[in-house]
Phi, psi and omega in degrees: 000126173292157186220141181257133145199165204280346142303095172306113181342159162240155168289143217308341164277008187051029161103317196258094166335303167278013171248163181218148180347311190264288173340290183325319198277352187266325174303325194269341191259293187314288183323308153348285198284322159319302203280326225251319180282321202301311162339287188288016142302357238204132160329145181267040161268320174291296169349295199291351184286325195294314177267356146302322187292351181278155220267147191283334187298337189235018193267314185295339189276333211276311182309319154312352164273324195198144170302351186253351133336264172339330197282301207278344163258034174244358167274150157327278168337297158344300095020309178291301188291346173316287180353293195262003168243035173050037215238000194274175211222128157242127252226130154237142167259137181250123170257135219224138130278167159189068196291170009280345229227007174216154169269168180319174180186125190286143179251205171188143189262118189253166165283151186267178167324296190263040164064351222261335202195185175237154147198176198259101181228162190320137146271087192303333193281002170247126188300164184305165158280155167282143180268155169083035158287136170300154168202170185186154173209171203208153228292326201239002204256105158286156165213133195233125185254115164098213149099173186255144184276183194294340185271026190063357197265130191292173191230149162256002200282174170235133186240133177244153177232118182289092194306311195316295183263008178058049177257165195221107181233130139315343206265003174308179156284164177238155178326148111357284174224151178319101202247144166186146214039067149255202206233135170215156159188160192247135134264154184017041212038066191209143183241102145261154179229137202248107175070214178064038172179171192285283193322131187222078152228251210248328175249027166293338203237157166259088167263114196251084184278129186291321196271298214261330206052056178203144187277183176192103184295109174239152214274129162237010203072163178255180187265098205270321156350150176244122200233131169267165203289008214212145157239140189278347188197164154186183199230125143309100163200200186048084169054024162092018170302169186222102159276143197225163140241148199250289114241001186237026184038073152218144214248137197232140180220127187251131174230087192008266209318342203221319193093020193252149172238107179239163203214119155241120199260344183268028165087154180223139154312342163344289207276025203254312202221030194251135176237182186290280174349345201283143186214165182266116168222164196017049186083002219237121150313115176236146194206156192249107190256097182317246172003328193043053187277012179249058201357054157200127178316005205211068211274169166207170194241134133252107190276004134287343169276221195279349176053055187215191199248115192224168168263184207225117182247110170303340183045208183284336165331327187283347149288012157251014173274147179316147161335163153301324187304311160331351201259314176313341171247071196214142175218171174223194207207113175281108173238112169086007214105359178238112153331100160288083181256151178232142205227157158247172193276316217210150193254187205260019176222032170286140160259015198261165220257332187274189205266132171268149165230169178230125187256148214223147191189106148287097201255156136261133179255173180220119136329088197239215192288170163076327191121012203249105192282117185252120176238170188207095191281125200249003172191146200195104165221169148283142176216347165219140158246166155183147166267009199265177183331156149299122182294149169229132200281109216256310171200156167234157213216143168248141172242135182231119190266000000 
């Protein structure tokens, strides 16, 4: 497993002329295995105080030293005292393409070494994605639902993804049938999943209880709407609704607790300016408008509110935002209360010879009188080069540890 740290590789003789190579590594493995017992020596109330304080960035390199490591930064507990010792963190994870010729593959956005920048790299110990999986997360969990393998064949799995230790399990139950491009969101610790297949009955709906690990098919009545089979995007909001759009931009809302479905096939303001980029914060849609038809790139929705589409004035701050062109390969992210976007330079059928990037803009919004969305971009970096195919931002998922 490759390992991230924040410590730059040493040479391959560790500095010492007279050693070789494989003597270092063994020498370095041994010391290792030292540090790890002296530790796991120590009451474990103390152990856990000691490793909440190591940086969430070093739990996967950590787990990997010892089964009683592994144990513990897989508790629960563990968490709690980051908590409560002010110690959490938040993580954005991203899944990359880089068509025509690979399936996704998860990053993760990091401090360079000296701290100086961010940047995004593989997590090499997680296998490629299905492409058009359903993802949903949870405080320490990703879960990648459905979606298709390299042969086109839709899947039934559940991927569960371990942030803490960057492990990857299969061993879930798997869906009733086979999905891609469906709608997921957890209410009340139930992952439903929506579509993404032919059948619009009974087992058109999912249920994944999080607490029990077991699926469940629940009766929602049927759908006399005409729901196309795939979705481009969808939402938690309005009181825990599960909002969806659809390729044919209509907009659909399911509501666990009543079972109720509703559909406006004649169009919605929803459905105007909700783009697959589109992400939620404090309740609210924020979505990215390519057109500037509120001559501001950067629009939000409240669907408890007045329920229409207004923009988020960015002020001067908005000359750090990417070109238009850039928005159409773009996805965002709710990380702490902030908005994220991430943009590529090129879209994926670009031929040109120069180096693609992906630019990363942290904005915080404010909320002020009247209903009027105040944004502020507090960060504008490059965070991937490469000369290789254009990367394509498939989704980004924020996690807090």
């Amino acid at each position: 497993m490759k390992v991230i740290s924040h410590i730059p590789d040493e040479e391959p003789n560790g500095g010492d002329p007279n050693k070789k190579p494989q003597e270092v590594v063994e020498k370095k493995q041994e010391d290792d295995v030292k540090r790890g017992n002296l530790l796991e020596s120590l009451p474990d109330d103390v152990t856990e105080l000691c490793v909440a304080r190591v940086s969430k960035y070093n739990y996967p390199e950590l787990s990997s030293t010892s089964t009683a490591f592994r144990r513990l930064i897989a508790s629960p507990k563990l968490y709690i005292t980051r908590s409560q010792l002010a110690l959490v963190q938040r993580f954005l994870y991203v899944l990359i393409s880089f068509p025509p010729r690979k399936l996704p593959e998860w990053y993760i956005l990091y401090p360079s070494p000296d701290n100086a920048s961010l940047q995004l790299r593989r997590i090499s110990s997680l296998p490629t994605m299905p492409f058009g999986a359903a993802v949903v997360t949870t405080a320490t969990e990703i879960y990648v639902i459905g979606g298709c393998d390299d042969g086109e064949r839709n899947t039934r799995d559940l991927i569960l993804i371990d942030c803490a230790t960057h492990k990857c399990d299969r061993s879930l139950p798997r869906m009733k049938v086979a999905r891609r491009g469906a709608a997921a969101g957890i209410v009340d610790g139930k992952i439903y999943v929506i579509g993404g297949c032919e059948k619009r009955y009974s087992d058109w709906f999912e249920v994944f209880d999080l607490r029990t690990k077991v699926w469940s098919g629940e009766l929602v009545g049927t759908i006399t709407a005409e729901v196309d089979l795939e979705f481009l995007s969808d939402a938690v909001m309005d009181g825990e609704r599960i909002y969806t759009l659809d390729r044919k931009q209509r907009i659909h809302a399911f509501n666990p607790k009543t079972f109720v479905w509703t559909s406006w096939l004649d169009g919605s303001p929803l459905s105007s300016l909700w783009k697959k980029s589109s992400c939620v914060v404090d309740g609210m849609l924020y979505s990215i408008d390519p057109a500037c038809t509120f001559y501001h790139p950067l629009v939000v929705f409240n669907p408890e509110g007045e329920r229409c589409w207004r923009p988020v004035d960015l002020g001067a701050s908005q000359t750090l935002m990417p070109p238009v062109l850039y928005y159409e390969q773009s996805k965002m992210a709710n990380v702490g209360g902030k908005l994220m976007l991430l943009a590529s330079s090129h879209c994926w059928s670009s031929t040109c010879d120069e180096e693609k990037l992906i630019w990363f803009f942290m904005i915080a919004l404010e909320r002020r009188q009247g209903g009027v969305i105040r944004g502020t971009v507090e960060s504008a970096t490059i965070v991937f080069r490469t000369m290789e195919s254009p990367p394509s931002i498939e989704l980004c998922r924020s996690i807090t540890m």
